[in-house]
N, C-alpha and C positions, 0 to 999 in steps of 0.2 A: 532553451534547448529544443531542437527538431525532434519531431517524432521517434524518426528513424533514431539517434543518439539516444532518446530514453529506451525506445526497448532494446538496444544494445546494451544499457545499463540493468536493465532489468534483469535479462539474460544471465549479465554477469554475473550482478548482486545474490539473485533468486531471493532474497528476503525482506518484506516489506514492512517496516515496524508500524503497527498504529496507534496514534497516543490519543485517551478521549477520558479526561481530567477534570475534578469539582474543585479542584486549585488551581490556578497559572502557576505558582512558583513550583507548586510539583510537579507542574506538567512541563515547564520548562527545564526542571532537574532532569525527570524521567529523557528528555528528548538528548541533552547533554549527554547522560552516563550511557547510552547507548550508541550513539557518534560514536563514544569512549571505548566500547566495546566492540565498534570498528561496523557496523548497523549504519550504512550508506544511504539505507534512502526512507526517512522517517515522513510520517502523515500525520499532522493533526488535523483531528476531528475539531467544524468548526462549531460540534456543541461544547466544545471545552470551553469553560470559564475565561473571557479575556483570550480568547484562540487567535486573534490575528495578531493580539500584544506577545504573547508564544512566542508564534510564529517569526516574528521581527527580530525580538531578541536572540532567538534559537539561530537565525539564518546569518547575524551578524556576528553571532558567536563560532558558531562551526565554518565561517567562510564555505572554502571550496571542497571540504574535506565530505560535506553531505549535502546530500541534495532535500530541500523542505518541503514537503507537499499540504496538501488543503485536502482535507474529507468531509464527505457528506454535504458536497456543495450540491445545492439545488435547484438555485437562479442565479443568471445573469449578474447581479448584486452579488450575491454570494463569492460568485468569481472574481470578480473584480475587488473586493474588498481584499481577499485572500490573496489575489495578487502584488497589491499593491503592498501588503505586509511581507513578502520576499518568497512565495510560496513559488515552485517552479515546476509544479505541477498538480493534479486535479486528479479525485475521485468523484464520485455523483453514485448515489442509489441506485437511480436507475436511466434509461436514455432521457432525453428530454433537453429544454431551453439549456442546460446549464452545457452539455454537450455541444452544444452549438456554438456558445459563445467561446467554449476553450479551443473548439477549431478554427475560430476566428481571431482568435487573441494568440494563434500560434504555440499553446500550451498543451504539452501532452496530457490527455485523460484516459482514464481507467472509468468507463463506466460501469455499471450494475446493470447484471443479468441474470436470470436463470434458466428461463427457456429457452430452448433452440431461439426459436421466436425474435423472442429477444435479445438472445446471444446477437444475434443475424442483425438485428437493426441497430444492435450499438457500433458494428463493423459500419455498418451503412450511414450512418450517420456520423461517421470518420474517429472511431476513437483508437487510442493508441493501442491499447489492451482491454478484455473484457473480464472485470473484475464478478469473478462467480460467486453467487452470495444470495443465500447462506450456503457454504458447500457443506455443511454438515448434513443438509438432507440427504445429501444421495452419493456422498464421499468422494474418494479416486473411482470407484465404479463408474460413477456417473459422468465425469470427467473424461476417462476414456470413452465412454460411449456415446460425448458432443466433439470427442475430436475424428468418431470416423466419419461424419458427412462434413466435418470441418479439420481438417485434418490440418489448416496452416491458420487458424482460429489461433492470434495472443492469448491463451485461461490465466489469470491468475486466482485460484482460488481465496476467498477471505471466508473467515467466519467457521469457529470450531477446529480449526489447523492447530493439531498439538503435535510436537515435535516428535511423537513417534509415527505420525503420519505423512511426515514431508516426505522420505522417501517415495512411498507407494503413490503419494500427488505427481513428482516427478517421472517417477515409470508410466505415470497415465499419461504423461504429454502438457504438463505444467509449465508455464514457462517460469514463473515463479510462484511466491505465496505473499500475501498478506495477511500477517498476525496481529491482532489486538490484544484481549485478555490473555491467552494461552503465556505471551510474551510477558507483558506489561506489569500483570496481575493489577495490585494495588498501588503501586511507584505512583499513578499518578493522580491519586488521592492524596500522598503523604505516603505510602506505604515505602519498606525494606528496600533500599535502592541496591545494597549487594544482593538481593535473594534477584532481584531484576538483571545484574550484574552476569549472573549465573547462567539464569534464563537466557540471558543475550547469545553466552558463548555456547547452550548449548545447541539455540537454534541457529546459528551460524555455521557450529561442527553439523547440523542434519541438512544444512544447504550445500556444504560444500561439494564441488564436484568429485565424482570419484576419482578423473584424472589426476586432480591436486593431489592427492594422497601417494600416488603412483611414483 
């Protein structure tokens, strides 16, 4: 997928699920019952247990219906393992080798930022989106106030995004979110896959655009 088509997807979507799991079979579940709940573009963390075996199985199973991502890649290795398991796009912590290699290997990424600084050099160092993280330090506040010197800056915020926040993420100029826990909870440990179920739909009802409703 071209840059340009993932953050058209991104856009869409607004909702990034992140799965990061001490089982494969729940983390595999977890990645399923949220496809299920209609959660388009899921990321496993590649400290999940067996994460690129996931990854595989997840990608062969939801076909075209979602798009499988790789988090927390950090080298070069990392990428390419991750790829080769059907992952069709990249996170990474922060800029670095691993950024590089997904602009070379034609893979949209979401790098880790949080300074202006930093914001600035994951653009520069060609990534698709800059994933803000942790945004619970400094919430939509701070968000709007990296989008007035960067006012066409990708944010997607990760980190602390509980579903009564996504609004106020989006009024600051969000292009999406990335959820982990807030989302996930336990599902992928083994835990309550309808309590995750729930979670799905309600952070889908706080993505949705207002026009939809209209």
């Amino acid at each position: 997928m071209e840059a340009t088509d993932f953050t058209r997807r991104l856009s869409r979507d607004r909702l990034a699920a992140i799965v990061r799991g001490r089982s494969a079979d729940a983390a595999l579940r977890t990645v399923l019952a949220l496809v299920e709940e209609g959660v388009g573009l899921v990321e496993v963390s590649l400290n999940t247990v067996d994460a690129c075996d996931v990854m595989a199985e997840a990608a062969r199973e939801v076909g075209e219906e979602a798009l499988i991502g790789a988090g927390t890649v950090v080298t070069r290795d990392d990428l390419l393992r991750a790829r080769d398991a059907g992952a069709t796009w990249i996170v990474t912590p922060t800029t670095g080798g691993a950024v590089t290699a997904a602009v070379h290997e034609r893979l949209p990424v979401l790098a880790g930022a949080l300074t202006p600084a930093e914001a600035a050099a994951a653009v520069a160092a060609g990534a698709t989106a800059v994933k803000l993280f942790p945004a619970s330090l400094g919430g939509p506040a701070y968000l709007r106030a990296l989008k007035d010197p960067f006012p066409d800056m990708p944010l997607v915020p990760v980190g602390g995004v509980g579903a009564d926040l996504v609004p106020e993420y989006f009024a600051a100029g969000a292009l999406a979110v990335g959820v982990g826990s807030p989302l996930v909870g336990d599902a992928a440990h083994g835990g309550d896959l309808d309590q995750l179920r729930r979670r799905a739909r309600l952070f889908r009802s706080a993505c949705r655009r207002p026009e939809a409703d209209a």
